[in-house]
N, CA, C and O atoms as a Tinker XYZ file with bonds, in Angstrom:
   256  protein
     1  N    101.752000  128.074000   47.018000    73     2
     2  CA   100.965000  129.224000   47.437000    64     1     3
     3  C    101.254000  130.398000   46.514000    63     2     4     5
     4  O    102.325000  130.599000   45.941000    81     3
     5  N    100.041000  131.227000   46.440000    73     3     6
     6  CA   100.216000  132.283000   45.337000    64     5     7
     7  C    100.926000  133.675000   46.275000    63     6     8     9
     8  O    100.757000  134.140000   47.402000    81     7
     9  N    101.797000  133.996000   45.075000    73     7    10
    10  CA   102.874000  135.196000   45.726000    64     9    11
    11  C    101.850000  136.495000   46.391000    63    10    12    13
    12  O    101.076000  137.065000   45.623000    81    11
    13  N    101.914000  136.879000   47.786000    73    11    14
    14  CA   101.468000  137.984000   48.524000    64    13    15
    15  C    101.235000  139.562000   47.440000    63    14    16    17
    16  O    100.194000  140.217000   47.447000    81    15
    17  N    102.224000  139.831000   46.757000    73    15    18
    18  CA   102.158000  140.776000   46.087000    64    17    19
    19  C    101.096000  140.768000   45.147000    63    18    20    21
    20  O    100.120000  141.513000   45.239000    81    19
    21  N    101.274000  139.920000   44.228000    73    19    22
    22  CA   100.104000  138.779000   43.181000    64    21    23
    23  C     98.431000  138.944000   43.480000    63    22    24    25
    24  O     97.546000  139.381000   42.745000    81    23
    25  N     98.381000  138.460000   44.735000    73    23    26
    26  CA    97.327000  138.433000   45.543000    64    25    27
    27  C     96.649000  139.652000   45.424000    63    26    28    29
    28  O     95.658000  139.757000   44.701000    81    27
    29  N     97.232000  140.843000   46.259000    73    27    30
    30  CA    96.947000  141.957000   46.408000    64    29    31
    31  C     96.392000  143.058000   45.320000    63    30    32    33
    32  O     95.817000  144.137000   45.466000    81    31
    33  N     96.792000  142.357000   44.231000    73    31    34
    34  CA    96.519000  142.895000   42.693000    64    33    35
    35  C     95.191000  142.051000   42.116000    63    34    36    37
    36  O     94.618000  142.341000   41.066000    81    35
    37  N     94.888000  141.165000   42.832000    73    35    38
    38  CA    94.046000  140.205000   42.278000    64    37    39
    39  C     92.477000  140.457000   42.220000    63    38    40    41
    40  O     92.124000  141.208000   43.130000    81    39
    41  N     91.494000  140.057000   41.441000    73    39    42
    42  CA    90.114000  140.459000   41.696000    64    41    43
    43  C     89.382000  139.383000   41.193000    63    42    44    45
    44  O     89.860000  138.666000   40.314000    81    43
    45  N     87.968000  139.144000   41.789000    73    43    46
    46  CA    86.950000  138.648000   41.300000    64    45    47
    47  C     86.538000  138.981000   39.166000    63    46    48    49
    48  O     85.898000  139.953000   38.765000    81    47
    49  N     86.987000  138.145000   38.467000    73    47    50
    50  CA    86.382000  138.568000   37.525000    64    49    51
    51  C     84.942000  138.926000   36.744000    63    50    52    53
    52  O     84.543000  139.486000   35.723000    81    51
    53  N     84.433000  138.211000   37.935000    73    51    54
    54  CA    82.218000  138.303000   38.223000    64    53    55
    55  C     81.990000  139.556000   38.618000    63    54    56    57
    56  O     81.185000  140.184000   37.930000    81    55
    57  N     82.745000  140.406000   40.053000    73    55    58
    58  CA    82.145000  140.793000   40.675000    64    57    59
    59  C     82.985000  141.988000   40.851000    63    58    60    61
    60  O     82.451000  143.063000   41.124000    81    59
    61  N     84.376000  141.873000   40.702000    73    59    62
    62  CA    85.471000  142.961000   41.307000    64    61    63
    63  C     85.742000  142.906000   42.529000    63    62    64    65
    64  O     86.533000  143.735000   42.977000    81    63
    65  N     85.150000  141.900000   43.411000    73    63    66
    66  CA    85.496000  141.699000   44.891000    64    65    67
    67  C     87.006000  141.139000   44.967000    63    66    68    69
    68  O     87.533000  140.550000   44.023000    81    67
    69  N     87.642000  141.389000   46.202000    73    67    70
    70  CA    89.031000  140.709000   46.539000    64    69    71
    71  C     88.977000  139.572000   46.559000    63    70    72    73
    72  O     87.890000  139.164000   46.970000    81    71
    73  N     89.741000  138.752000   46.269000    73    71    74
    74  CA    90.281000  137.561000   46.206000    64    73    75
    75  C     91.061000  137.005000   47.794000    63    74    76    77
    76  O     92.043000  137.644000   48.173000    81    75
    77  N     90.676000  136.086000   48.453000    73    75    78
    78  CA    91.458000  135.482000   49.545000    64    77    79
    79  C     91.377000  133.897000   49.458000    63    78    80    81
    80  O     90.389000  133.223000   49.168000    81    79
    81  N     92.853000  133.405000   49.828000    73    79    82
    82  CA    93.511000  132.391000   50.026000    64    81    83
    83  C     92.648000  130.990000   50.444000    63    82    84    85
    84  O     92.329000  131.093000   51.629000    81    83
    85  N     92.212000  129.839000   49.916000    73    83    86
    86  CA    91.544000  129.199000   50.899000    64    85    87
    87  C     92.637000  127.629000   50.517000    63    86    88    89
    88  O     92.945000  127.147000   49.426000    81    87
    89  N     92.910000  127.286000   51.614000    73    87    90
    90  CA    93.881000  126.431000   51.059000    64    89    91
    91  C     95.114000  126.736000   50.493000    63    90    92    93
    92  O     95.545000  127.888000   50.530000    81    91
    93  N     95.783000  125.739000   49.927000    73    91    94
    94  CA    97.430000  126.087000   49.056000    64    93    95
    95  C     97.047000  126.030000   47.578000    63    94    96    97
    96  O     98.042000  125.968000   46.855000    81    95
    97  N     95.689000  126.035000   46.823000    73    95    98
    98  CA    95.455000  125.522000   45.638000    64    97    99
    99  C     94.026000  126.434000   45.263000    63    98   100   101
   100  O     93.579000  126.556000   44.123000    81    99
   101  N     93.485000  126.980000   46.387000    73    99   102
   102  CA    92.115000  127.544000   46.006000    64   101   103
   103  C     92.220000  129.482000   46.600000    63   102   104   105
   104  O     92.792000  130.059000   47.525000    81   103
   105  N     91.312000  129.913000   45.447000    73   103   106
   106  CA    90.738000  131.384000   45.588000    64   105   107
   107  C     89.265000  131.665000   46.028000    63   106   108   109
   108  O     88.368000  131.046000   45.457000    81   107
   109  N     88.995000  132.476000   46.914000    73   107   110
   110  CA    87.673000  132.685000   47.491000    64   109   111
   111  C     87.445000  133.824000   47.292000    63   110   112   113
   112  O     88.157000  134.688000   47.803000    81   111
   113  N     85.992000  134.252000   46.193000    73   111   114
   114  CA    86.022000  135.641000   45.950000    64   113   115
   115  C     84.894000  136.275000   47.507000    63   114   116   117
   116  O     83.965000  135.707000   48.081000    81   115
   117  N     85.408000  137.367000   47.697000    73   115   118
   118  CA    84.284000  137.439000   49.268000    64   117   119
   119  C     83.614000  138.858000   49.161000    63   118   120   121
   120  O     83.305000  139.694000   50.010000    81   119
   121  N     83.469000  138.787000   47.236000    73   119   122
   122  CA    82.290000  139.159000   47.434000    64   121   123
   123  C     80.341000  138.845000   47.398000    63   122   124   125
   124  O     79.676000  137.895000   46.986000    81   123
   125  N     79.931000  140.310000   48.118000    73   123   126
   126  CA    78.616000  139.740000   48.256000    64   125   127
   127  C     77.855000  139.315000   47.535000    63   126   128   129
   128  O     77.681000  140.096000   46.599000    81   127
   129  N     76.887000  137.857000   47.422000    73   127   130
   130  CA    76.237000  137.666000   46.330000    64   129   131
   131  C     76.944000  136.609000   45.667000    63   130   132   133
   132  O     76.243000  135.638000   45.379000    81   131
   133  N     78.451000  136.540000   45.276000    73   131   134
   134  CA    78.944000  135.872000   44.549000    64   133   135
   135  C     79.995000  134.611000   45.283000    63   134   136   137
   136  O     79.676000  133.422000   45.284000    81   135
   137  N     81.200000  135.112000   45.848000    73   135   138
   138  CA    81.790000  133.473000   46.926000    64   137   139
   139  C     82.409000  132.833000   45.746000    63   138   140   141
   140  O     83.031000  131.826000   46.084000    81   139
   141  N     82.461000  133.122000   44.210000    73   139   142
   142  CA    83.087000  131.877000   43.402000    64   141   143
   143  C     84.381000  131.625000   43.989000    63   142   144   145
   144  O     85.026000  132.600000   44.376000    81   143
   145  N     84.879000  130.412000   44.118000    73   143   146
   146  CA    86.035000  129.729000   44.419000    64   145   147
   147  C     86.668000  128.939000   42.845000    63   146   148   149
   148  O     86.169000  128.095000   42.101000    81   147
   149  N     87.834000  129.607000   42.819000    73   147   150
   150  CA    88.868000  129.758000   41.832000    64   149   151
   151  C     89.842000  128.876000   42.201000    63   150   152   153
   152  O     90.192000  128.687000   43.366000    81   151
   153  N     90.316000  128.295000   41.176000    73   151   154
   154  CA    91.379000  126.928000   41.262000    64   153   155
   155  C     92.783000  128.040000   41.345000    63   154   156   157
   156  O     92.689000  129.259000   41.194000    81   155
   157  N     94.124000  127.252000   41.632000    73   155   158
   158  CA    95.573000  127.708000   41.392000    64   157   159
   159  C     95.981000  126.260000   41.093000    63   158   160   161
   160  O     95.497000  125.175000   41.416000    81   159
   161  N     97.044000  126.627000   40.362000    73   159   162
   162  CA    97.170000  125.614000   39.566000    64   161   163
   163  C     98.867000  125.952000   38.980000    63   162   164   165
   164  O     99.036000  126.403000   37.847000    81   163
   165  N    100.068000  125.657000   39.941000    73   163   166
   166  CA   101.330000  125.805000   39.236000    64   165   167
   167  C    101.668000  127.278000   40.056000    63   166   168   169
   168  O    102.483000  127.991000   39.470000    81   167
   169  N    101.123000  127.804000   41.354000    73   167   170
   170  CA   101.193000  128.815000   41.377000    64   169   171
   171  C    100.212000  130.192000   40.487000    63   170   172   173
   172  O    100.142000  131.371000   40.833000    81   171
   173  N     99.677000  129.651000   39.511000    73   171   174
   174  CA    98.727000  130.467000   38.650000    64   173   175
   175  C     97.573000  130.427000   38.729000    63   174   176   177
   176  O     96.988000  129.481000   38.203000    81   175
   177  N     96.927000  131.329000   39.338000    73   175   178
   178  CA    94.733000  131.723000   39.117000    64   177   179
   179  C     94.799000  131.575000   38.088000    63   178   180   181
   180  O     95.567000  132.132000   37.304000    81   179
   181  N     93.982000  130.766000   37.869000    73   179   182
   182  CA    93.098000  130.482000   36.890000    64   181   183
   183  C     91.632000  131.309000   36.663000    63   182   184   185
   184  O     90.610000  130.640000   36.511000    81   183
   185  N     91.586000  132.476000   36.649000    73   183   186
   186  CA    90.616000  133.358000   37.056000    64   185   187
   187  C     89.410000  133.519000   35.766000    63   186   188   189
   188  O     89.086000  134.492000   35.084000    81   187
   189  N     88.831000  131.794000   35.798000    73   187   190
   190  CA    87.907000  132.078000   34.278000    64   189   191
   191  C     86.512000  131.505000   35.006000    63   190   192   193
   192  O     86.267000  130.437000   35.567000    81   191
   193  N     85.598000  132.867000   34.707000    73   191   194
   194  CA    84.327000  132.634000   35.485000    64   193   195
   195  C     83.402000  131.323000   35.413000    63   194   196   197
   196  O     82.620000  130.915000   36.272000    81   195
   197  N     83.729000  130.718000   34.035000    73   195   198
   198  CA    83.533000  129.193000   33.503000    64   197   199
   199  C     84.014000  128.216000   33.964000    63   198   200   201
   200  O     83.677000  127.087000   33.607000    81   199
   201  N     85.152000  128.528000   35.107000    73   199   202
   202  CA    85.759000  127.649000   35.367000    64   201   203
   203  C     85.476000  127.615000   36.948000    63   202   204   205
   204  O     85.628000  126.582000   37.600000    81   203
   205  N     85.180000  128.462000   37.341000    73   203   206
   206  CA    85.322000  128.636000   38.833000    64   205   207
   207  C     83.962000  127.760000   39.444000    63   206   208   209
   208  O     83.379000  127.200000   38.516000    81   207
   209  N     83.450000  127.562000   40.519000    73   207   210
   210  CA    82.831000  126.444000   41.603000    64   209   211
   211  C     82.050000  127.762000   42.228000    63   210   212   213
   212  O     82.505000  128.602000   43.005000    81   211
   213  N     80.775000  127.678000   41.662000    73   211   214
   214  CA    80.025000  128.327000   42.442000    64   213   215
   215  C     79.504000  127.817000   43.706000    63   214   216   217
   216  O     79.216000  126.624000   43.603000    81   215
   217  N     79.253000  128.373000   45.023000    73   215   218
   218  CA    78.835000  127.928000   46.281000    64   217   219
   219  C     78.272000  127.144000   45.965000    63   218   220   221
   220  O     78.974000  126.172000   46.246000    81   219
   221  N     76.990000  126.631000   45.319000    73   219   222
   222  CA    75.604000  126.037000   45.515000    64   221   223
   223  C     76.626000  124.525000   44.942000    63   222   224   225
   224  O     76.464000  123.486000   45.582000    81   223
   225  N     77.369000  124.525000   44.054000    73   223   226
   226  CA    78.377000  123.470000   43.759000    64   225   227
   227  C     79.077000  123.169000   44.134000    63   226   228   229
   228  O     79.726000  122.385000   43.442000    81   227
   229  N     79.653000  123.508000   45.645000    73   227   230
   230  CA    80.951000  122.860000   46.048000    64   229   231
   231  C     80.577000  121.732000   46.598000    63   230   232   233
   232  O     79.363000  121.552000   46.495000    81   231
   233  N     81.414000  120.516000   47.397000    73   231   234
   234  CA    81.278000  119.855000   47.845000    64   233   235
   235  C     81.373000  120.007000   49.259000    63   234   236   237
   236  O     82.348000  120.646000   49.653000    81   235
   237  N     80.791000  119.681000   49.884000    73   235   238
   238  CA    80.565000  119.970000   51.267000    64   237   239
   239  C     82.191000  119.530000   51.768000    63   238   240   241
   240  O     82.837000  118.547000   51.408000    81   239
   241  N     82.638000  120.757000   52.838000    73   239   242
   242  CA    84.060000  121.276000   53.205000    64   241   243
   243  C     84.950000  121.811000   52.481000    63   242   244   245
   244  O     86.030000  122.057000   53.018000    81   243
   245  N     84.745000  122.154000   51.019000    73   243   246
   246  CA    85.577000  123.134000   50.245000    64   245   247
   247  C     85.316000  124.577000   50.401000    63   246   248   249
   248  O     86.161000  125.363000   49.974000    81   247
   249  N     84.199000  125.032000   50.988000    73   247   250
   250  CA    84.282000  126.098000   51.341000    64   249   251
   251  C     84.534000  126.403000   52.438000    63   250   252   253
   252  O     83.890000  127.420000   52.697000    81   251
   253  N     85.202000  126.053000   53.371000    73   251   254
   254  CA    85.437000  126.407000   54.874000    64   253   255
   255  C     87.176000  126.178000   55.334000    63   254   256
   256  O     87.546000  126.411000   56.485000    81   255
């Protein structure tokens, strides 16, 4: 899990929205319009907009 402090510093690189926890391995940006879900990986976001799982692409139950 990514460190609380870490978190709190963290942002959407699309959008500037906050970043929240989904899982022990995934980032949920919540902002409006956007929702990209961001990998962790070693403890580390991986926060590359190329990389991230837009809604219309997840697999049904990764976003919930």
């Amino acid at each position: 899990m990514i460190d609380p402090e870490l978190l709190a510093t963290l942002c959407c690189p699309a959008c500037r929205a906050p970043l929240t926890p989904k899982g022990p391995d995934r980032l949920l940006c919540g902002g409006p319009g956007c929702g990209l879900l961001y990998r962790i990986e070693d403890e580390i976001p991986i926060l590359l907009v190329e990389e991230a799982i837009a809604p219309e692409d997840r697999p049904r139950g990764l976003d919930s």
